[in-house]
N, C-alpha and C positions, 0 to 999 in steps of 0.2 A: 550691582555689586561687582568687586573688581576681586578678582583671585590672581595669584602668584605664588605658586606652590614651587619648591627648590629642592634640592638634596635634600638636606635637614632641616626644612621648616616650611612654613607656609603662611601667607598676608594675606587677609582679606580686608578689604574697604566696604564700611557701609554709611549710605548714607539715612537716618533717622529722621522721621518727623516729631519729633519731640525732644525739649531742652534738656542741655546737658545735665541739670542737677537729676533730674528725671532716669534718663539714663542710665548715670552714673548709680543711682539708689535700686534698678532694676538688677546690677551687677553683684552690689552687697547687702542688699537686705535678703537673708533667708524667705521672709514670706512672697519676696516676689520674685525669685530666684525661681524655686518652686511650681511658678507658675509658665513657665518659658524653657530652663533647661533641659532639655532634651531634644534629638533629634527626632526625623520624621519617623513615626511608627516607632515607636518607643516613650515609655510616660517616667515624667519625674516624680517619686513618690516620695521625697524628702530629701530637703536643702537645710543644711547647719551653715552658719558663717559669721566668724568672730573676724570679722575685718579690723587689722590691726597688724602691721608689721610685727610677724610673727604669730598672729594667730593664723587655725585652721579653719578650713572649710570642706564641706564633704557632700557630695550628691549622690543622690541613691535613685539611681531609672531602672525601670523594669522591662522587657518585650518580652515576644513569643519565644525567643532563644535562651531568657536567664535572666538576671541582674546583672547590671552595668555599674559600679562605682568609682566615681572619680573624687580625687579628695589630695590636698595639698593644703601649704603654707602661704600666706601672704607675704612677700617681699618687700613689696615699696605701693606704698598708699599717698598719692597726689592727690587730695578729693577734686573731682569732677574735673579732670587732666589725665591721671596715669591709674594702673591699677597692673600690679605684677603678679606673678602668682607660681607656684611649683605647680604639676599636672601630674598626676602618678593614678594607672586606673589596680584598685583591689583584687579584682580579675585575671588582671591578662598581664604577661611576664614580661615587662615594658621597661626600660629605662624612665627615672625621672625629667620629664620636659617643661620648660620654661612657656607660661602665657604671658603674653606685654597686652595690655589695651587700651588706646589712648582716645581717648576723650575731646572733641574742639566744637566746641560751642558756638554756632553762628546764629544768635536769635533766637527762634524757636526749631531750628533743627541742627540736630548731630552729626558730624562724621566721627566715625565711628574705626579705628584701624586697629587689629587684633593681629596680632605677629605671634604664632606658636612655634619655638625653635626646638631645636636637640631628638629627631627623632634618628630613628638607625637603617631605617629602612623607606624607599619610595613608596611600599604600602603601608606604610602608618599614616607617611603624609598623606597617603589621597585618602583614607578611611577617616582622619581628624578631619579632612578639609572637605569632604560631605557631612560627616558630624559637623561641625560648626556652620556652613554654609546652610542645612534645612533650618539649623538650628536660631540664626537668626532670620532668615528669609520667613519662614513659614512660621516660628513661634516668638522668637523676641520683638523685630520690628512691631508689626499687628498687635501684640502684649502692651507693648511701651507707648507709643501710639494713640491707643484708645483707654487704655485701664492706670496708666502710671497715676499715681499719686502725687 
C-alpha cells in the first residue's frame, strides 16, 4: 500500500485481490459496509447507505473511548470507476472533507486509490490516514477478498 499524506489531504493506493464490481459493492452496500468499516481496535455497529447522488450515508463504530460517527452525502456516483463523498464525523468539531475513490479494474484485481482532501490540520491528516490505512489493510482487503459477494 502506497500512502502520501500532504497539508490538506492524504492518497492512499491499494492494490485488491478481487473484481472491481466486487469492490465497488463492498463501498455501497450497507450490509457489507458494515462488515469492514472501521479501524483497528474499533467495531462498526451500523452502516446506512442510500448511494445516489445526493443520498446519505452514516456509520456508527464504537471503541473503548466512545462512539465514532462518520456520515455524509454522496457527490458523484461512477459505478465501479468513481465514488465521491462528503466526510463530516458527529463527534469531533471538524470541518466537512471531501473522499474521492477510484475504482480500475484489471481482471480479477483492483486498484483501488482513495484521495481524502480538506483537512485543517497535519493531525487529522495522520489520524484519517491510520484510520483508513488499518482500515483497509487489516479489514476491507481480507473482507472483499474472501467474503465479497
Amino acid at each position: 500500500m502506497k500512502k502520501s499524506p500532504t497539508v490538506n489531504a492524504l492518497r492512499i493506493e491499494k492494490t485488491i485481490k478481487a473484481p472491481v464490481e466486487r469492490v465497488f459493492r463492498a463501498w455501497t452496500e450497507a450490509g457489507q459496509m458494515v462488515q469492514w468499516w472501521s479501524p483497528e481496535g474499533i467495531e462498526c455497529r451500523d452502516a446506512q447507505a442510500d448511494p445516489k447522488v445526493g443520498g446519505a450515508y452514516r456509520i456508527h463504530m464504537v471503541s473503548k473511548d466512545g462512539k465514532h460517527t462518520a456520515y455524509g452525502k454522496y457527490t458523484q456516483i461512477i459505478p465501479n470507476k468513481r465514488l465521491q463523498f462528503t466526510w463530516q464525523w458527529e463527534e469531533k468539531d471538524m470541518p466537512q472533507t471531501i473522499v474521492t475513490v477510484e475504482f480500475e479494474g484489471v481482471g480479477e484485481i483492483t486498484r483501488l486509490t482513495l484521495l481524502h482532501k480538506g483537512f485543517v490540520s497535519k493531525e487529522e491528516v495522520e489520524s484519517h490516514s491510520w484510520g483508513w490505512t488499518t482500515c483497509l489493510e487489516k479489514r476491507f482487503a481480507p473482507y472483499v477478498e474472501k467474503h465479497g459477494s
